[in-house]
MITOR-552749 format. One line per 8 residues: their letters; for each residue x, y, z of C-alpha. Coordinates in Angstrom, 3 decimals, padded with zeros to 6 digits. Example, Ala and Ser with C-alpha at 12.3 -4.5 7.8 and 13.67 -1.06 7.14 Angstrom:
2
AS) 012.300:-004.500:007.800; 013.670:-001.060:007.140
END
This chain:
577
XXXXXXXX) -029.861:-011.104:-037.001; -030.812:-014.556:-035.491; -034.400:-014.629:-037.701; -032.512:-013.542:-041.012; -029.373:-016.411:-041.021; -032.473:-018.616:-039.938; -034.499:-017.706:-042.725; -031.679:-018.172:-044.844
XXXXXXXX) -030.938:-021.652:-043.730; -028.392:-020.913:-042.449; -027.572:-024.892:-040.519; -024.463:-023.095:-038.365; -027.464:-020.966:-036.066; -028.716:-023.264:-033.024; -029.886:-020.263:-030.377; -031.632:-022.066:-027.427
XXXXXXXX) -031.932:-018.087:-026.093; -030.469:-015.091:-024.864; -029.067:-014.382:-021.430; -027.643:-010.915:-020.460; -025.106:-011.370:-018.076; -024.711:-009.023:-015.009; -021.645:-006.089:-015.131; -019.812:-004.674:-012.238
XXXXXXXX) -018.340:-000.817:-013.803; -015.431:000.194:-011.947; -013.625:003.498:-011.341; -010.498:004.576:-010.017; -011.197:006.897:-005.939; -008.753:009.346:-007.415; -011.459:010.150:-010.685; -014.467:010.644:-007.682
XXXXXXXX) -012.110:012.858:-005.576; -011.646:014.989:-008.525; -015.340:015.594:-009.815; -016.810:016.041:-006.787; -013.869:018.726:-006.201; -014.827:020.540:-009.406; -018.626:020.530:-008.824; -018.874:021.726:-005.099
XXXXXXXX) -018.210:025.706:-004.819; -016.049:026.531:-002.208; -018.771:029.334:-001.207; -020.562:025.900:000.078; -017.990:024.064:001.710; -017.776:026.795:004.051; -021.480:027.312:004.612; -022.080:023.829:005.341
XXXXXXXX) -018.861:023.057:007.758; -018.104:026.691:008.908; -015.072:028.495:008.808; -011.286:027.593:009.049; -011.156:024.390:006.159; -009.822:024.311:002.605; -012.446:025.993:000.363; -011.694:023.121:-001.977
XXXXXXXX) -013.168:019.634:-001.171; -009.918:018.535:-001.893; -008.148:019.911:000.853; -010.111:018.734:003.409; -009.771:015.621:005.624; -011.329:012.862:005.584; -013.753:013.106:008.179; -014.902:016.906:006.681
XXXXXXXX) -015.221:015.261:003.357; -017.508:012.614:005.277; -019.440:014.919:007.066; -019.745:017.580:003.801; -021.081:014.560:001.479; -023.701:013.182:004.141; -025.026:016.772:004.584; -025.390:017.610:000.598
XXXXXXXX) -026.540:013.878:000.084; -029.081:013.712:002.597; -031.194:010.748:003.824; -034.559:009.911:004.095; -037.081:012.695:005.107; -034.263:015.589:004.305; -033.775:017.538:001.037; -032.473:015.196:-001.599
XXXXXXXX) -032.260:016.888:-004.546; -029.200:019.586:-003.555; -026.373:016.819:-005.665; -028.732:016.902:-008.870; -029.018:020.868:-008.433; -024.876:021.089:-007.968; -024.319:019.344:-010.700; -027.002:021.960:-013.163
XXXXXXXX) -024.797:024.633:-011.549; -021.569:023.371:-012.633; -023.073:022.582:-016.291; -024.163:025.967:-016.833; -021.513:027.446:-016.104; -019.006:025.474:-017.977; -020.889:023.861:-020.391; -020.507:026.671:-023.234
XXXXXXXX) -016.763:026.954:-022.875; -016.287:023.131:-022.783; -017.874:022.948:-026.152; -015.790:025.734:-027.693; -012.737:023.677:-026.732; -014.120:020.220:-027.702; -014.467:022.043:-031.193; -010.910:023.296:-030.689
XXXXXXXX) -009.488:019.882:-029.750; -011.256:017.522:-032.337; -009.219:015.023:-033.342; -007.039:015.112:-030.708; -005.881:012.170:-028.101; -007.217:012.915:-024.355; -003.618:012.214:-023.061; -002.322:015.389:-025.480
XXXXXXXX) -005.147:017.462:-024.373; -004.006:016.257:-020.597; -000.462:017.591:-021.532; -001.421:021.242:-022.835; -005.340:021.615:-021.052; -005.494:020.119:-017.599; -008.823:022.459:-016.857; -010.330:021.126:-019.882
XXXXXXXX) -009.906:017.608:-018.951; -011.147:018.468:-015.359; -014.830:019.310:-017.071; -014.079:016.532:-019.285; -013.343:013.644:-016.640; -016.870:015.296:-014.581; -018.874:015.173:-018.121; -017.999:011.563:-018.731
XXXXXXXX) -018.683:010.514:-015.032; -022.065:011.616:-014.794; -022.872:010.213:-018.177; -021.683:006.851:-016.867; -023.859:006.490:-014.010; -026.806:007.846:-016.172; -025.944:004.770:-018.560; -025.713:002.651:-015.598
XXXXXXXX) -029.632:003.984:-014.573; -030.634:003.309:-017.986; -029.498:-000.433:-017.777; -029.937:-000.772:-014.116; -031.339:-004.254:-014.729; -027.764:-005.494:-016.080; -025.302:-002.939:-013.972; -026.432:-003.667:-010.587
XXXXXXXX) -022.661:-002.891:-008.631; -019.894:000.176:-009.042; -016.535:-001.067:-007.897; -013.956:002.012:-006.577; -010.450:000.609:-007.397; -007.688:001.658:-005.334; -010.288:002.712:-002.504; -008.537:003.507:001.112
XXXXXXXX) -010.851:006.196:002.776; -014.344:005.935:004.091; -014.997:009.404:001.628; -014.180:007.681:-001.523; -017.791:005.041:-001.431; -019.737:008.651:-000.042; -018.321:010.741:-003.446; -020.259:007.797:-005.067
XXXXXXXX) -023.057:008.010:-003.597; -023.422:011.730:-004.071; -022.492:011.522:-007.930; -024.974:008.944:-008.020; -027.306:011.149:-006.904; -026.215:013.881:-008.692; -026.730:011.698:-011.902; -030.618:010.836:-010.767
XXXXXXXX) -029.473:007.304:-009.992; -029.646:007.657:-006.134; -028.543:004.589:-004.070; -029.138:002.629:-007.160; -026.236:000.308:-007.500; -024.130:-001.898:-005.001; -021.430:-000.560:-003.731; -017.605:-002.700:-004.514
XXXXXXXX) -014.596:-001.354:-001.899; -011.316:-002.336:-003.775; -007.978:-001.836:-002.004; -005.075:-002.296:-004.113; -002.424:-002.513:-001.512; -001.423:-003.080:001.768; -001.566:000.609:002.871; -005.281:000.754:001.514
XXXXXXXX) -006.446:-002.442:002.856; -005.450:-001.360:005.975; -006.632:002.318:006.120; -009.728:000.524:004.795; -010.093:-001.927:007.407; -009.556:001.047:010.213; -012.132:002.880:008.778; -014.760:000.821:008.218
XXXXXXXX) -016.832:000.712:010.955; -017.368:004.946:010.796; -018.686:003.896:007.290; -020.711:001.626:008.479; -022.673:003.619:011.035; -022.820:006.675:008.905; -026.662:007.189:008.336; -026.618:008.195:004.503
XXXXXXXX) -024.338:004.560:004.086; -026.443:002.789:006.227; -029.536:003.898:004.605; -027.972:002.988:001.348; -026.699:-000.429:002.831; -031.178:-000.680:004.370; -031.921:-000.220:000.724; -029.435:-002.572:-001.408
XXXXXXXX) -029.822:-005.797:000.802; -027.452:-005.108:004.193; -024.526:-006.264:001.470; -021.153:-005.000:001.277; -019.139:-006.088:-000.991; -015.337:-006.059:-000.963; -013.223:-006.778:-003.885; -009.792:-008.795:-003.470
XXXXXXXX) -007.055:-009.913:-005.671; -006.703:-007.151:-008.000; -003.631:-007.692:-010.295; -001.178:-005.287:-007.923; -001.867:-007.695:-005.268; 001.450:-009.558:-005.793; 003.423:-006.464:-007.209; 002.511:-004.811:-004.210
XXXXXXXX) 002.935:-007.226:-001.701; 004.162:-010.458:-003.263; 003.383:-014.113:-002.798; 002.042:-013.271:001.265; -000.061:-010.316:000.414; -002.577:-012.856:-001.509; -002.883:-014.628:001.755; -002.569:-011.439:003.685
XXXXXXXX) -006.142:-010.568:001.965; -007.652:-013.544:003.391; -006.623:-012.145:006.912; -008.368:-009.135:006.103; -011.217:-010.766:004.519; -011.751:-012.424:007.962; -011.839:-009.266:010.040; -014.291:-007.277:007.646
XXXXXXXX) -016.569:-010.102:008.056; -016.286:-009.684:011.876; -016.838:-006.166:011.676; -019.660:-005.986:009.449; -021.194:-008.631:011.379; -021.531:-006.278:014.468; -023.416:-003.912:012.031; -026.136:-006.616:010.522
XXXXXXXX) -024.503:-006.357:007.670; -023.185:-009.365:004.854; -019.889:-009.261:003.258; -020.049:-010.426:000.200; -016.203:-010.897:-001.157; -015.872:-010.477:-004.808; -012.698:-012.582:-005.481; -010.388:-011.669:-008.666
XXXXXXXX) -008.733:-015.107:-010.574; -006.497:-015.042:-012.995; -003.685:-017.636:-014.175; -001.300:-014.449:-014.940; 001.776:-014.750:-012.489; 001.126:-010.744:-011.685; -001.854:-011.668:-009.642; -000.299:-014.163:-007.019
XXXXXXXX) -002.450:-015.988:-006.327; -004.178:-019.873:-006.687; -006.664:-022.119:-007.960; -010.428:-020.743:-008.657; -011.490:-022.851:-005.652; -009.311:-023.258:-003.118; -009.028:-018.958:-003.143; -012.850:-018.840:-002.911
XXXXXXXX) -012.971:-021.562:000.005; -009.650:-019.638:001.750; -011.920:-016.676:001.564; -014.879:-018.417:003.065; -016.499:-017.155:-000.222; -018.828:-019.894:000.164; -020.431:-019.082:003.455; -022.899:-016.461:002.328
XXXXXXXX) -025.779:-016.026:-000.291; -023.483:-014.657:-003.246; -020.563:-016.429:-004.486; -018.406:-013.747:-006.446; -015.606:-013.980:-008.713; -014.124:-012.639:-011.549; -011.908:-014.382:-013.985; -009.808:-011.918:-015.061
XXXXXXXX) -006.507:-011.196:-017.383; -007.290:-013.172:-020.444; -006.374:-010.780:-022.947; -003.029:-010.690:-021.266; -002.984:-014.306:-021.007; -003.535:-015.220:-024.700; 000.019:-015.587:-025.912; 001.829:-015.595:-023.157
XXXXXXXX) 000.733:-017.228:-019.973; -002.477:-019.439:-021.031; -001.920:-022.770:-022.265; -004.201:-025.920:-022.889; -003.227:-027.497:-019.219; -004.068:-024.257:-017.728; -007.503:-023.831:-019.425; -008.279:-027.265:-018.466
XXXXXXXX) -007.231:-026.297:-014.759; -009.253:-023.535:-015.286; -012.236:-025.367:-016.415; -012.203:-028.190:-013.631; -011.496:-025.118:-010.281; -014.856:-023.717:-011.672; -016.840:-027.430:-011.296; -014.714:-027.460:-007.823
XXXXXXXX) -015.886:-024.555:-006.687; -019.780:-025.260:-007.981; -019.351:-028.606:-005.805; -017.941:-026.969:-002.958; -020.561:-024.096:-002.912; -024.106:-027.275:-002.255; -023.704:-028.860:001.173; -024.267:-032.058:001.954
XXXXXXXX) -022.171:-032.910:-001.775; -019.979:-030.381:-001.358; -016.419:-031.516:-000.720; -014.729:-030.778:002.905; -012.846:-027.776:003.162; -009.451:-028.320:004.286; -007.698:-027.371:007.565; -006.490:-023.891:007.602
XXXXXXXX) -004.556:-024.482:010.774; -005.661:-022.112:012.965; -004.937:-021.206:016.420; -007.184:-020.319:019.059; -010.328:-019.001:017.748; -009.013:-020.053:014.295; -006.574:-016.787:014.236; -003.362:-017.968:011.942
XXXXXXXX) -000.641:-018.220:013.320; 001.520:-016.570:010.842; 001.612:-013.224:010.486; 001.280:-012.629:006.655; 000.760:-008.849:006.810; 004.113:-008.797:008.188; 005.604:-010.560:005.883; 004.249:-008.058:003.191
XXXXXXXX) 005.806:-005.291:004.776; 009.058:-006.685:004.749; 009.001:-007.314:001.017; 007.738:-003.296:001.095; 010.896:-001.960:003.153; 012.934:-004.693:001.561; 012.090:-004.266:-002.242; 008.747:-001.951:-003.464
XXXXXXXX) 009.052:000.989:-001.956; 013.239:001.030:-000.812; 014.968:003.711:-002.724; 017.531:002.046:-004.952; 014.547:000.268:-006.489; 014.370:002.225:-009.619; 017.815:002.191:-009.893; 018.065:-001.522:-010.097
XXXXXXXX) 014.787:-001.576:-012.523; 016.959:000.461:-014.939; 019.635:-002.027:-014.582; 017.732:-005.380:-015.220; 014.165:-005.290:-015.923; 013.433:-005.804:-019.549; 010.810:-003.004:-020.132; 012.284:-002.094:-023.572
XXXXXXXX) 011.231:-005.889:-024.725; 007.763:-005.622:-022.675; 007.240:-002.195:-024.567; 007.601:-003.942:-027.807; 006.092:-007.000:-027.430; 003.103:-005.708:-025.792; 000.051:-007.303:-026.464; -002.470:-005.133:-024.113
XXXXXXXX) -004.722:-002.206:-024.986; -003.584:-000.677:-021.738; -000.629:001.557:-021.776; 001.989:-000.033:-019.611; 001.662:003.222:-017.059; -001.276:004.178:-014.709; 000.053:007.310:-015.204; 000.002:009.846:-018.453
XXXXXXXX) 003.064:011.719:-017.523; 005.494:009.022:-017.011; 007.564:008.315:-019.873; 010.372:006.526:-017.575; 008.602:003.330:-016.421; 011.475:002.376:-014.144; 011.608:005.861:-012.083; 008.097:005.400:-011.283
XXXXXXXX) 007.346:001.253:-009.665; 003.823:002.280:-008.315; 002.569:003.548:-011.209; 003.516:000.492:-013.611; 000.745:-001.637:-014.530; 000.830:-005.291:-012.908; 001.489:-007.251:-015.921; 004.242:-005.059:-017.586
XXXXXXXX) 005.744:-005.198:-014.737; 005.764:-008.705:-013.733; 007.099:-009.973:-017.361; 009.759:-007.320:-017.071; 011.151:-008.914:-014.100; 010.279:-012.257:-015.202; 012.803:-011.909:-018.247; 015.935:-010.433:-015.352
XXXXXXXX) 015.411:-014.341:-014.017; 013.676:-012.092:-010.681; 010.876:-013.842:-009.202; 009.990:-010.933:-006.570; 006.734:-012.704:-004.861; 009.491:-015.167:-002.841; 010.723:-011.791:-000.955; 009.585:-011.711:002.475
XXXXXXXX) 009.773:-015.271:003.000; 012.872:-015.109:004.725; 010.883:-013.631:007.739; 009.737:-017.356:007.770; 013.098:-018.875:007.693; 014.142:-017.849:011.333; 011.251:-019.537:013.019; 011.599:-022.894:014.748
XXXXXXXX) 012.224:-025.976:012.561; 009.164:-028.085:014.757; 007.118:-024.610:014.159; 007.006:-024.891:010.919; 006.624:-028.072:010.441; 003.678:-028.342:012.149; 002.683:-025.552:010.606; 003.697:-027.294:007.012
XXXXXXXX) 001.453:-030.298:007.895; -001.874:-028.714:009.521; -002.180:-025.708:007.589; -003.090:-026.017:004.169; -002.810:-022.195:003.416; 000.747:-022.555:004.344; 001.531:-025.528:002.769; 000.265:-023.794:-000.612
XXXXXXXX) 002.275:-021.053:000.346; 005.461:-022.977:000.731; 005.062:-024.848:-002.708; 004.292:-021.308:-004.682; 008.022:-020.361:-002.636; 009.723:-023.537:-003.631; 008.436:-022.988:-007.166; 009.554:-019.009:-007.353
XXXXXXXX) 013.147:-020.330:-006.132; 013.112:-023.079:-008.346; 011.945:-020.340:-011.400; 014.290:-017.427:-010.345; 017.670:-017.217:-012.039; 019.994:-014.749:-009.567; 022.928:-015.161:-012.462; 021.047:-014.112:-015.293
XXXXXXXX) 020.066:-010.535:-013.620; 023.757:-010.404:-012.090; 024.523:-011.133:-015.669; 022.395:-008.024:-016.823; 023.264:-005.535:-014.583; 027.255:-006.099:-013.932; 028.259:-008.542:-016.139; 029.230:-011.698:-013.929
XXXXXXXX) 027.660:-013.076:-010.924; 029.619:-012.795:-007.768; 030.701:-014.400:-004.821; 028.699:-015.396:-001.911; 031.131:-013.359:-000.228; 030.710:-010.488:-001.947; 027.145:-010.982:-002.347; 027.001:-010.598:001.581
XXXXXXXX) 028.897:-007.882:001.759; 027.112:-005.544:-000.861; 023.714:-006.703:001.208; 025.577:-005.551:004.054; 026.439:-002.443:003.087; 023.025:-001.367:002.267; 021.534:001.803:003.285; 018.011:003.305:002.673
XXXXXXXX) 020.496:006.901:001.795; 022.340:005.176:-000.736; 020.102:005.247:-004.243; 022.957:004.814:-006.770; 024.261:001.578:-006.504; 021.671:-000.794:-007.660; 024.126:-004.031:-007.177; 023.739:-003.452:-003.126
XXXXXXXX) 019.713:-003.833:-003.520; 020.452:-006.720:-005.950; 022.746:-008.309:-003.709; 019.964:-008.015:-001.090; 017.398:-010.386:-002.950; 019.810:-012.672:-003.480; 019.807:-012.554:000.165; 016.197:-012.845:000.212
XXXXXXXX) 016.056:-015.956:-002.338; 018.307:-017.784:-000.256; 016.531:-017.280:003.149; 013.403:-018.396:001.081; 015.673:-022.037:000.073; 016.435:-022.168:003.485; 012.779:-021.744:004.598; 011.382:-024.041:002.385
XXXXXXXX) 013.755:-027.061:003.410; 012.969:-026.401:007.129; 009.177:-026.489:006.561; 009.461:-030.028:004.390; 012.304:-031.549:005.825; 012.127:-030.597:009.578; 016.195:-029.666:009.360; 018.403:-027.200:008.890
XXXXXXXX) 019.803:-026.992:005.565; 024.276:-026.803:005.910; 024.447:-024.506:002.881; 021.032:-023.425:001.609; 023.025:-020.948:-001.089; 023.350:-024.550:-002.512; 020.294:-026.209:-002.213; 018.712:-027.364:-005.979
XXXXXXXX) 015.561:-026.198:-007.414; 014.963:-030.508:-007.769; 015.840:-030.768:-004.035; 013.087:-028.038:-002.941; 010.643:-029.112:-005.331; 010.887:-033.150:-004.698; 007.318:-032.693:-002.379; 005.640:-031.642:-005.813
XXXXXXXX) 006.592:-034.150:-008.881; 004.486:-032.338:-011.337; 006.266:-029.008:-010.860; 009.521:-031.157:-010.308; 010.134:-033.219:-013.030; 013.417:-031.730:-014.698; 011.850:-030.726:-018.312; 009.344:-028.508:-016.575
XXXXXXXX) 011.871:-026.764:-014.183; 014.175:-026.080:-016.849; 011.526:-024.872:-019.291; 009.835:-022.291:-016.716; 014.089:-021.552:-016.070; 014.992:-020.767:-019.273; 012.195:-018.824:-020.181; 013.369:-015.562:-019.572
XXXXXXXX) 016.741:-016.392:-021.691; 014.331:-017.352:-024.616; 011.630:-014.489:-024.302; 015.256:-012.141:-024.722; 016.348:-013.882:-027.480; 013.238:-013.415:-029.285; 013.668:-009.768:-028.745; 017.043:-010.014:-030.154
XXXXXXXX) 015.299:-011.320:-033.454; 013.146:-009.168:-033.610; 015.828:-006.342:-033.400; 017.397:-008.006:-036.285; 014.354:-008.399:-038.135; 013.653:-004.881:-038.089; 017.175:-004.011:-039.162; 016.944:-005.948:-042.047
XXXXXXXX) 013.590:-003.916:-042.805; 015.807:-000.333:-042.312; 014.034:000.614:-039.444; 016.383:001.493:-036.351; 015.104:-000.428:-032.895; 017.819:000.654:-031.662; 015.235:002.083:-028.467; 013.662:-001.116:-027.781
XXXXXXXX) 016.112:-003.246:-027.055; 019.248:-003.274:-024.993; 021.487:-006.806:-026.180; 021.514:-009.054:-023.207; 024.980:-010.165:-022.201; 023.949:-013.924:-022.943; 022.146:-013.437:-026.013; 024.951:-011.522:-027.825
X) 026.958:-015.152:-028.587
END
């Protein structure tokens, strides 16, 4: 292509080369779990582990998955070639059938074939995994990792390693953990170490480098967790590196950035320094969310942010020029001395996973305008079955999700701070000063409070907003038995963004604020000029009023075209004057 505009004369063509850049794949745990449970036999299961376990891989536990794979997989010196021969087995027998249905099916969309064939798609899903990690042996020069999203068992990185094998591609790729929440960061992080001295891991671990690499600051991260669980990583960055450590082993954290607000989290460098990304021979990161970010979120100031984190991070990365990383404030052998993971679970009990949460997403969130504005080639749902986006909160994809809230005047990532707010006024003041980490984190609060409007979602979901009074007593009255009244869970944030005021002022100002229901987005923010000066505040305020009001014209556009939109958007009570 180059040679012909060049012999045309083409004077736009300047090629100084080609350069193919490295790709990690990635693949959901759940999609492994599933093949390898359609092409084991149950006949085998029980040969290999004996009596008295599920004949379906399945069913068992983790540890019998562990031991099952490591057996079929084999190491060094042992049979090797049992995955590719499972995998023959499974094709033969299935393999005429499938292609009777494929004929059957042409033309149709694998989520109706998922509604009507579930057995079909099973073969399916285990067709189009093997031929991925044959296409990742035939460009094993340019696909050198295979990232497992949502990972939390030590099973999940094994069922790799066996389909690898099972594809002819044995060992042949890097292996990527990625937790996507709390609960699998943690069951990660307890697990570990069993991984770790498995032989057929370790071998592979012998053979790839001693590397592990972990990936953190996938776009849940703040939907799951909020604001804390971005710094809660870091905590758990810090103990993987012990553990592996004790094994010989590198971590090598693979750190997600993107400017979306889903994601939580900061600045290219200062999230690779806070993850002491810097300290081994790999520095990995992955600028993600631009397609997301194209109309909505990315701007020229943020692409020139963007732009001068990476030359940061390049400078920080070459000792003796690189610049000095800033305190992190630690205690005693440098352990924090805030307790971020708790924090996240409070904003769990408190908000994701309480009851009344879908209750109160059918009451405020704006999904009908994020359905119709959408500019992703995702569906807004992890899940094919789920046609009601607010019945299902785990299942909603990050970024749907995040402007959905954003345009109820919600800024979720500030619950959980109040945990902060009870602690000693010198505490956290010190705290505020030495500790850089928490000094970011009490800005990104003071912002969220500052962006969060708690009378536009009253205004959504009842009409007026209420008393302080009242808004105490309907937090009050909350109980996890009581789903239907959405105004008690509402009432409860408002709670929440209040203790967060009142946290923020006592880590800045050393005092207790008299009324903190009253304190000013210009009085929290007056640390941080840039994100203080009144334009800004009020623009990143109003924001959610005028993202609803352009859904309101574009209801009335489509009227005036005689189609009905009547689905896609509910009037919001202050964009119907």
């Amino acid at each position: 292509m180059v040679g012909a505009l060049k012999a045309r004369g083409d004077p736009r063509i300047g090629v100084f080369g080609f350069h193919y850049l490295k790709t990690e794949f990635r693949q959901n745990a759940a999609m492994f779990t599933e093949v390898v449970d359609s092409i084991i036999p149950p006949g085998l299961i029980a040969g290999t582990l004996g009596p008295g376990r599920s004949s379906r891989y399945a069913g068992l536990s983790t540890a019998d998955r562990v031991e099952l794979l490591s057996r079929l997989h084999g190491c060094s010196g042992e049979r090797q070639d049992l995955p590719e021969e499972l995998w023959r087995r499974f094709w033969d027998d299935n393999g005429p059938a499938f292609h009777d249905k494929a004929a059957h099916y042409q033309g149709w969309d694998y989520v109706d074939i998922y509604n009507v064939d579930r057995e079909h798609i099973r073969i399916l899903n285990a067709l189009n995994t093997l031929n991925t990690l044959k296409l990742l042996k035939r460009h094993s020069d340019r696909i050198t990792i295979h990232g497992i999203a949502e990972a939390g068992n030590i099973d999940e990185p094994l069922a790799l390693l066996f389909l690898l094998a099972a594809a002819g591609h044995r060992n042949g790729v890097d292996i990527a953990l990625q937790p996507e929440d709390l609960a699998g960061a943690e069951s990660m992080l307890h697990q570990v170490e069993n991984l770790y001295a498995n032989p057929v891991y370790r071998e592979h671990l012998e053979l790839r480098g001693r590397r592990q690499f972990i990936t953190f600051g996938p776009s849940d991260t703040g939907k799951q967790g909020g604001k804390a669980m971005h710094i809660a990583n870091m905590q758990i960055a810090e103990r993987h590196r012990a553990i592996a450590g004790r094994f010989g082993i590198e971590l090598v954290p693979s750190i997600v950035i993107g400017y979306e607000h889903a994601r939580s989290n900061g600045p290219i460098a200062e999230n690779l320094e806070a993850f002491d990304a810097f300290a081994g021979r790999d520095v990995r990161y992955m600028l993600s969310g631009f397609l997301e970010m194209r109309s909505h979120l990315l701007t020229p100031m943020m692409a020139q942010q963007c732009l001068r984190d990476l030359l940061i991070a390049n400078a920080m990365r070459r000792p003796p020029l690189g610049i000095a990383k800033p305190s992190r404030g630690g205690g005693p052998n440098d352990i924090s001395r805030v307790d971020w993971i708790a924090i996240v679970r409070l904003y769990k009990r408190r908000f994701f996973e309480h009851p009344t949460l879908p209750a109160l997403l059918r009451g405020i969130a704006r999904f009908d305008i994020v359905r119709a504005n959408s500019k992703s080639t995702r569906p807004p749902s992890r899940a094919f079955d789920v046609q009601d986006l607010e019945s299902r909160p785990d299942a909603v994809r990050a970024i749907p999700w995040t402007r959905a809230l954003m345009l109820s005047g919600v800024h979720h990532e500030l619950i959980g701070a109040g945990l902060l707010a009870t602690r000693d006024v010198d505490d956290l003041q010190d705290l505020y000063r030495v500790d850089a980490t928490f000094r970011g984190y009490v800005k990104n609060i003071a912002y969220a409070v500052a962006r969060t409007r708690m009378e536009l979602a009253w205004q959504t979901l009842t009409g007026s907003l209420p008393e302080w009074r009242e808004v105490i007593a309907l937090a009050d009255g909350l109980r996890p038995n009581n789903i239907k009244d959405p105004r008690q869970l509402l009432a409860s944030i408002h709670i929440e963004y209040v203790q967060a005021k009142r946290f923020v002022y006592k880590a800045q100002h050393g005092v207790e604020a008299a009324r903190p229901e009253d304190l000013t987005a210009e009085q929290l923010l007056s640390a941080w000029p840039d994100a203080g000066s009144g334009s800004r505040v009020e623009r990143a305020r109003d924001r959610p009023l005028r993202l609803a009001s352009r859904g309101y014209e574009a209801r009335g556009a489509a009227l005036q075209q005689g189609r009905d939109p009547g689905h896609l958007f509910r009037l919001h009570p202050l964009c119907q004057h």
